[in-house]
Each structure stands twice: as C-alpha cells, then as structure tokens.
C-alpha positions, 0 to 999 in steps of 0.5 A: 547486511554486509557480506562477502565470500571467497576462496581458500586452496586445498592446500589451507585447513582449518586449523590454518584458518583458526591460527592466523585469525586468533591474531586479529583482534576480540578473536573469539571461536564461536563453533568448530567442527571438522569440516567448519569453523565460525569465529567472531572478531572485532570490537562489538561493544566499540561499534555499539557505543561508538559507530563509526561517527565517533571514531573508526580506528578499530577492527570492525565486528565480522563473523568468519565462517569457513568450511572445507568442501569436498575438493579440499578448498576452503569457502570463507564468508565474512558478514557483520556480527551485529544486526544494524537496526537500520542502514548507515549509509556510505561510512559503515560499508567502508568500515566494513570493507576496511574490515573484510580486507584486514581479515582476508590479508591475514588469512592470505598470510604465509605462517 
C-alpha cells in the first residue's frame, strides 16, 4: 500500500483541512471529531473499472487522515482508499503519487 505523511502548521485547523478538500473531486467525510478528520476523495468506481491501464486522467481514490496534535500542528496521512489484490507495478504508484501531490497543493493553498 501506497502511503505518505506530512505536516500542517499550527497555524491550519481542521476545519481548514475539510473546506479546501471538499474541492477535490468524489470529496466524501468519512469521520470527524475534534481533534481528527478522515475524508475519502477520488473516483473508486473509475479505478475499479478502469485501473490505470485503460485511462488515468482521474483523481486517484486516497483516504486523508489528519489529526491535530497537542502543539497545534496537523499530521495528514494519505494512502489508498482501495486495497490492491495484488501490486500493479510502476504506473499505479505513479498514479498514486500524482494523486498525493493534487491533494497536498490543495491543502497547501491559501483560501
């Protein structure tokens, strides 16, 4: 499974997180809370189907969890919201990747 963490600021909240991912595409709350946040976006039913053989001009399907520390920072960890049978090899990790970097610049984004 595909995964990565980073780092908000203390200067981010939550509720910051939620509004600038309810852009992206299939955007989808999964669970919210006061101090964390998982939200599903992405198309499952596309990659499903399709994969990335076929076409690969959609937002891959990633779970963002973020939860806010004591210190006020945010730690964000996206990973695949589907569990591969088996590994795809060389073009689902690039998909992926191309995936964790349209929803990191989104919640990089100023409002």
């Amino acid at each position: 499974m595909i995964t990565k963490t980073f780092e908000l600021g203390p200067e981010s909240a939550l509720n910051d997180v939620r509004t600038k991912l309810s852009s992206l595409p299939g955007y989808k709350v999964k669970d919210s809370g006061k101090s964390h946040l998982t939200v599903h976006v992405g198309h499952p039913l596309k990659y499903r189907m399709m994969g990335v053989y076929v076409t690969d001009n959609y937002l891959a399907p990633i779970e963002v969890q973020a939860e806010k520390a004591d210190d006020g920072a945010i730690s964000v960890t996206l990973k695949q919201s589907i569990k591969a049978l088996f590994n795809l090899g060389g073009k689902n990790v690039e998909f992926y990747q191309r995936g964790y970097s349209r929803v990191e610049e989104a919640l990089s984004a100023k409002r």
